[in-house]
C-alpha positions as CSV (number, residue, x, y, z in Angstrom):
1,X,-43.2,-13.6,10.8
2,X,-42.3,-11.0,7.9
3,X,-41.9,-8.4,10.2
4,X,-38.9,-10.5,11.8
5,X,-37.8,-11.3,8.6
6,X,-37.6,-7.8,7.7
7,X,-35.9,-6.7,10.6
8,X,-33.1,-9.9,9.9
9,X,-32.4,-8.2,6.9
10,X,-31.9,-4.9,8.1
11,X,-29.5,-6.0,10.7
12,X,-27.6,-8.1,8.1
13,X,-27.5,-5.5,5.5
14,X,-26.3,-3.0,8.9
15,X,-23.7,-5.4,10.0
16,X,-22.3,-6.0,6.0
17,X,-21.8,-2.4,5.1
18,X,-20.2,-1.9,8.6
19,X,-18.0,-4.4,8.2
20,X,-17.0,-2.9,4.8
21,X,-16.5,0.4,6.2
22,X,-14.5,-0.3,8.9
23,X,-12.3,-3.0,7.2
24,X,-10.0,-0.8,6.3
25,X,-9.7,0.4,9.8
26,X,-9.6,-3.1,11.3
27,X,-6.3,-4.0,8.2
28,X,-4.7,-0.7,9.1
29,X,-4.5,-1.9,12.5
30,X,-3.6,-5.8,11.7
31,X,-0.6,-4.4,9.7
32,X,0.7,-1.9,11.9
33,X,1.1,-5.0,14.6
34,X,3.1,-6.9,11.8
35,X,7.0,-6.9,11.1
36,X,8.2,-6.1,7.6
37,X,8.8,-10.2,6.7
38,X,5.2,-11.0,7.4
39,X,3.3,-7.9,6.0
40,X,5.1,-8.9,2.3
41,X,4.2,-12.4,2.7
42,X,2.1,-14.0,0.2
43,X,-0.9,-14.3,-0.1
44,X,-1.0,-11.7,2.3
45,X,-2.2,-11.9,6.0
46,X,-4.8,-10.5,8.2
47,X,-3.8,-11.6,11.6
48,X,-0.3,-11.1,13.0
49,X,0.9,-14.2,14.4
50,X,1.9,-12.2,17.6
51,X,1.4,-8.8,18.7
52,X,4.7,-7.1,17.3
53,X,4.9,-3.2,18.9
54,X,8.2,-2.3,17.2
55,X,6.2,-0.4,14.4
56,X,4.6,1.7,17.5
57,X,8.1,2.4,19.4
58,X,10.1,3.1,16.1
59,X,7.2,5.8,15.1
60,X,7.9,7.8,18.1
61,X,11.3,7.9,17.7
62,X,10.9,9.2,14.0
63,X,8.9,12.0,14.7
64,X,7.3,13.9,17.1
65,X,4.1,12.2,16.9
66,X,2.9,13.0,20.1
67,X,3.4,16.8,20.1
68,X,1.5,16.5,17.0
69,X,-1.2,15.2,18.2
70,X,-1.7,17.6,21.1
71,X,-1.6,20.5,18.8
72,X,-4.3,18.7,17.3
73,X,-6.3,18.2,20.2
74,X,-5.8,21.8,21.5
75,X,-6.3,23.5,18.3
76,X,-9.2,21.5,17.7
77,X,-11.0,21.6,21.1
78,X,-10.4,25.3,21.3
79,X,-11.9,26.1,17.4
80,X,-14.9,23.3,18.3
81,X,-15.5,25.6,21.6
82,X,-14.9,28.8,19.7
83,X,-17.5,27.7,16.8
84,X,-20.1,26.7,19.4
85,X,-19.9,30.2,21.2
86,X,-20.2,32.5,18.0
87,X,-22.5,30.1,16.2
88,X,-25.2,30.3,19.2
89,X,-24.7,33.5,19.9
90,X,-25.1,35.0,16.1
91,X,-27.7,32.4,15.7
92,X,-29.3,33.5,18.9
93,X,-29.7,37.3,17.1
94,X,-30.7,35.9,13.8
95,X,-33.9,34.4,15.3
96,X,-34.9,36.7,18.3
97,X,-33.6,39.6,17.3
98,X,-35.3,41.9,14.9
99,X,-32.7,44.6,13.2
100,X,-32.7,46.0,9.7
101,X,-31.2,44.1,7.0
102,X,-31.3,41.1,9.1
103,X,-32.0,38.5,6.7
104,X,-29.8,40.6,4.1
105,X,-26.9,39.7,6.2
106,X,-28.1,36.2,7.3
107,X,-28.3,35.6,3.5
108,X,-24.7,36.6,3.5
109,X,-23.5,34.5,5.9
110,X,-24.7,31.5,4.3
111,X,-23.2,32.9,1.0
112,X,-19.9,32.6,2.0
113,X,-20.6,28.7,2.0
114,X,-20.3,28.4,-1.3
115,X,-16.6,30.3,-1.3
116,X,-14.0,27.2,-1.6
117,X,-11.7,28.1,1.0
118,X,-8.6,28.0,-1.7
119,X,-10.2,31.1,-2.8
120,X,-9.2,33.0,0.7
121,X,-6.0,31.0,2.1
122,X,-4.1,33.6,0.8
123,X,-5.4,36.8,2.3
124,X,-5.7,34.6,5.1
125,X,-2.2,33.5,5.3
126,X,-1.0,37.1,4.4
127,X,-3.1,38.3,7.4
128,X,-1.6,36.2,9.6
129,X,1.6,37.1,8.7
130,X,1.4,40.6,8.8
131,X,0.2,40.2,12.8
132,X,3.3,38.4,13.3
133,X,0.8,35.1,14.0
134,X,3.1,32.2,12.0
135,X,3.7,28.9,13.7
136,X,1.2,29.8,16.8
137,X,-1.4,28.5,17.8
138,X,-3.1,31.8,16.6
139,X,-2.7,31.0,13.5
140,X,-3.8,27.4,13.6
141,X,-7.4,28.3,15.6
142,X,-8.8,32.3,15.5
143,X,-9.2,31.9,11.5
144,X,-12.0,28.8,11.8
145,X,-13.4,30.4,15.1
146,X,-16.2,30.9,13.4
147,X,-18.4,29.5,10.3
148,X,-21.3,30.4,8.5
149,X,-22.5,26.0,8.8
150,X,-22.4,26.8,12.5
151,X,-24.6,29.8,12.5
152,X,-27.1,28.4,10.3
153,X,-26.8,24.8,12.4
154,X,-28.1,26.7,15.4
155,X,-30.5,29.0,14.2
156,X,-32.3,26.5,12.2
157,X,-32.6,24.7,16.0
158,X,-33.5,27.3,17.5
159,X,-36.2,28.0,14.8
160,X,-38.2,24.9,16.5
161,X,-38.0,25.9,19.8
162,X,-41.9,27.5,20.8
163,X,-41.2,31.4,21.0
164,X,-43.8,30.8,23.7
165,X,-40.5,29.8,26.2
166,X,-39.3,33.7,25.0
167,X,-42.1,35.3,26.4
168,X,-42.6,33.2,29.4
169,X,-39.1,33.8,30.3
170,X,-39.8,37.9,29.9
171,X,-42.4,37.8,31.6
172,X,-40.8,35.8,34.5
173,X,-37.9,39.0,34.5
174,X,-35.2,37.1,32.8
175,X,-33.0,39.1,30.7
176,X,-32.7,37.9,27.4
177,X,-28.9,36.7,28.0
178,X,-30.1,34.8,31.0
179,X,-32.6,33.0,28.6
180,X,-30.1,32.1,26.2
181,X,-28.4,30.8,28.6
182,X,-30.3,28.9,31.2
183,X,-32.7,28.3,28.9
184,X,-32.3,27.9,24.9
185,X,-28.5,26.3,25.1
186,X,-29.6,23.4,27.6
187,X,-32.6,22.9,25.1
188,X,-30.1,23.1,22.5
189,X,-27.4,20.1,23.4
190,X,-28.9,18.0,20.1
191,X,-27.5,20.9,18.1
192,X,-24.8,22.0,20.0
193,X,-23.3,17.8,20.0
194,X,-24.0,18.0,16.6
195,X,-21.4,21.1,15.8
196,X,-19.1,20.3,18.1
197,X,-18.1,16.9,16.7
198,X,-18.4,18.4,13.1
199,X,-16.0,20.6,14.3
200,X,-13.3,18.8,15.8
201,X,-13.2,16.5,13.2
202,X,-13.0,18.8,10.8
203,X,-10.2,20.6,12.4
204,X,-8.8,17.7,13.0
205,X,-8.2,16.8,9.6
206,X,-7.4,20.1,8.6
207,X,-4.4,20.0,6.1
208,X,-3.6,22.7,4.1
209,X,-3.7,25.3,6.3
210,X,-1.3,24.0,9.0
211,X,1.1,22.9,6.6
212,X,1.1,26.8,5.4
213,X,1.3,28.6,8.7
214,X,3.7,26.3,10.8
215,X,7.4,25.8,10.2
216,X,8.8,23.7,13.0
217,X,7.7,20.5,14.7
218,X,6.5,22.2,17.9
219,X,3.6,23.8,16.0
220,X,2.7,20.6,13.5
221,X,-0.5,19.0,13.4
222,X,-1.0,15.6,12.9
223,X,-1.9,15.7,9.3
224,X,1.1,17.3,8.7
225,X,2.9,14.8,11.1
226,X,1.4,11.2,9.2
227,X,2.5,12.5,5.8
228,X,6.3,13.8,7.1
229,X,6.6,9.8,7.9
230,X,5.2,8.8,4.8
231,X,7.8,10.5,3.0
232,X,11.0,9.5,5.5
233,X,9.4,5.8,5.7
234,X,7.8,5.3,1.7
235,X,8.5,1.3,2.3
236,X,8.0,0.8,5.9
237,X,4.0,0.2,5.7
238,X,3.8,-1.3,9.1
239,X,5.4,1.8,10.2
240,X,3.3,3.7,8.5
241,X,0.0,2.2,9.7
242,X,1.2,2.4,13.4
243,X,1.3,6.2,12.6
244,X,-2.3,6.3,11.1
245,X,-3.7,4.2,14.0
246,X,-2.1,6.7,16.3
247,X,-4.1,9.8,15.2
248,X,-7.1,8.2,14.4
249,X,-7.8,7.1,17.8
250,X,-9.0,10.6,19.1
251,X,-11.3,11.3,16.6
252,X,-12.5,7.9,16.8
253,X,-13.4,8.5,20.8
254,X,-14.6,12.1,19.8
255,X,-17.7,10.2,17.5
256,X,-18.2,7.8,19.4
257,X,-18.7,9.5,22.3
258,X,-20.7,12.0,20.7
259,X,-22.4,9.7,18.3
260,X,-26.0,10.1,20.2
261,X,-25.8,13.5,20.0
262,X,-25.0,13.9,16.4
263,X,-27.9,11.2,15.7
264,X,-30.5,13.4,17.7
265,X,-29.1,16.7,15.9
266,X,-30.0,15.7,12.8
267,X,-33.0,14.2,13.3
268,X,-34.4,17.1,15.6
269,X,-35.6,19.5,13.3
270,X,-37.7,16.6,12.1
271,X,-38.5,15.1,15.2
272,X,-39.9,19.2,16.7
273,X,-41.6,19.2,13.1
C-alpha cells in the first residue's frame, strides 16, 4: 500500500512540473491559432474558439522563414555530424593511445571549456573573413566542428568499455581503425545519442554568431529569422508566436526522438560503474 502511494506521488509531482514546463509551449501555440481581437480580450483566453491559420500564412509572407530554418537544419546536422566524428576519434586517441604529453594536452582540451566564447568571436570572425568565408555555410559550421565537451563526452565512455575488447580484437587481426569502428562506436550509441542531440540543439539556437557572419536572408538562421519579425511585428503577438512554433518544431522532434538515447548517455557511466 505505501509503495503505491509512493509511486502516486511521484507520477503526480512528474505530471505537475511537466505541465508547468511545457505550459508555456502549449500558450505559445493557443495564441499563435488566435486573431488579434481575441488574443487582447479580457480576461485573457487559452483556447481559440476556432482554429485561425492567418498568423501562420502571414509569417511566411513576412520573412523567409523557411529558408531560415533549412539553414538551420543543415548547419546544424552537419556540425552535430562533424562533432561526433572528431569527438570519437580524438577521444578514441586519448584512451588507447599512449603518446607523450598525452594528458598535458587532454588537460588542455578540457581547459578551453572554461574560455566564454565572447572571448574568441573576434579572432574567429576576423578569420573567417580573411578566408573570404562571410555569409556561407563555412562560416556558420567548420568553427563548432569540434569541441572540447565532445571529446571529453566520448572518452569518458569509452573509459568504461573493458580494454579486454582491445586486445581480443588484436589478437583476432583487426586493425585498430577496424575496432573503432565495428566495434567501440556501435558500443558507443548511448554516448554518441547523447552528443549528437546536445549538438543540434545547441547549434540550433546558436545566435550570436550567425547574426555576425551572415548578411542576407539566404544565409540566416532561424534565431536570427524569429527576432527580424519581432522587430517588423513588435504588436502582432499572434504573429509572433506562429513564428516561434515554427522553429521549435524541429528541435522538438530532434529530443524527442533522441530522448532514450540522451537518458541512457547519461546514466551509462553509472550504469558500466
Amino acid at each position: 500500500m505505501k509503495k503505491g502511494i509512493k509511486v502516486a506521488l511521484i507520477y503526480t509531482i512528474n505530471i505537475l512540473l511537466s505541465s508547468i514546463i511545457l505550459f508555456p509551449i502549449f500558450y505559445a501555440l493557443m495564441v499563435s491559432l488566435m486573431p488579434a481581437s481575441e488574443i487582447f480580450q479580457y480576461p485573457p483566453k487559452i483556447f481559440p474558439k476556432s482554429l485561425y491559420l492567418g498568423n501562420y500564412i502571414e509569417v511566411l509572407k513576412s520573412v523567409p522563414i523557411l529558408r531560415f530554418i533549412l539553414n538551420s537544419f543543415i548547419v546544424s546536422s552537419v556540425v552535430t555530424v562533424g562533432q561526433i566524428i572528431t569527438g570519437s576519434l580524438a577521444a578514441y586517441a586519448f584512451t588507447y593511445y599512449d603518446f607523450k604529453g598525452k594528458n598535458v594536452i587532454f588537460l588542455l582540451f578540457l581547459s578551453t571549456m572554461m574560455i566564454p566564447g565572447e572571448a574568441t568571436i573576434i579572432a574567429n570572425y576576423l578569420t573567417i573573413r580573411s578566408l573570404n568565408w562571410l555569409d556561407t555555410y563555412q562560416a556558420l559550421i567548420i568553427p563548432n566542428l569540434s569541441t572540447a565537451l565532445g571529446i571529453f563526452l566520448m572518452r569518458q565512455f569509452f573509459q568504461t568499455i573493458p580494454r579486454d575488447y582491445y586486445e581480443a580484437a588484436a589478437i583476432d587481426g583487426a586493425t585498430k581503425f577496424q575496432f573503432f569502428l565495428k566495434v567501440l562506436l556501435p558500443l558507443s550509441r548511448p554516448a554518441i545519442g547523447s552528443l549528437a542531440i546536445y549538438s543540434f540543439l545547441m547549434t540550433w539556437n546558436q545566435y550570436m554568431w550567425p547574426l555576425l557572419v551572415t548578411n542576407t536572408d539566404e544565409m540566416r538562421t532561424v534565431q536570427i529569422g524569429i527576432s527580424m519579425l519581432q522587430m517588423a511585428e513588435s504588436q502582432s503577438f499572434g504573429l509572433i508566436m506562429a513564428g516561434v512554433v515554427m522553429i521549435i518544431i524541429p528541435s522538438l522532434v530532434a529530443f524527442v526522438v533522441g530522448q532514450k538515447q540522451l537518458i541512457e548517455g547519461l546514466n551509462a557511466g553509472a550504469l558500466k560503474g
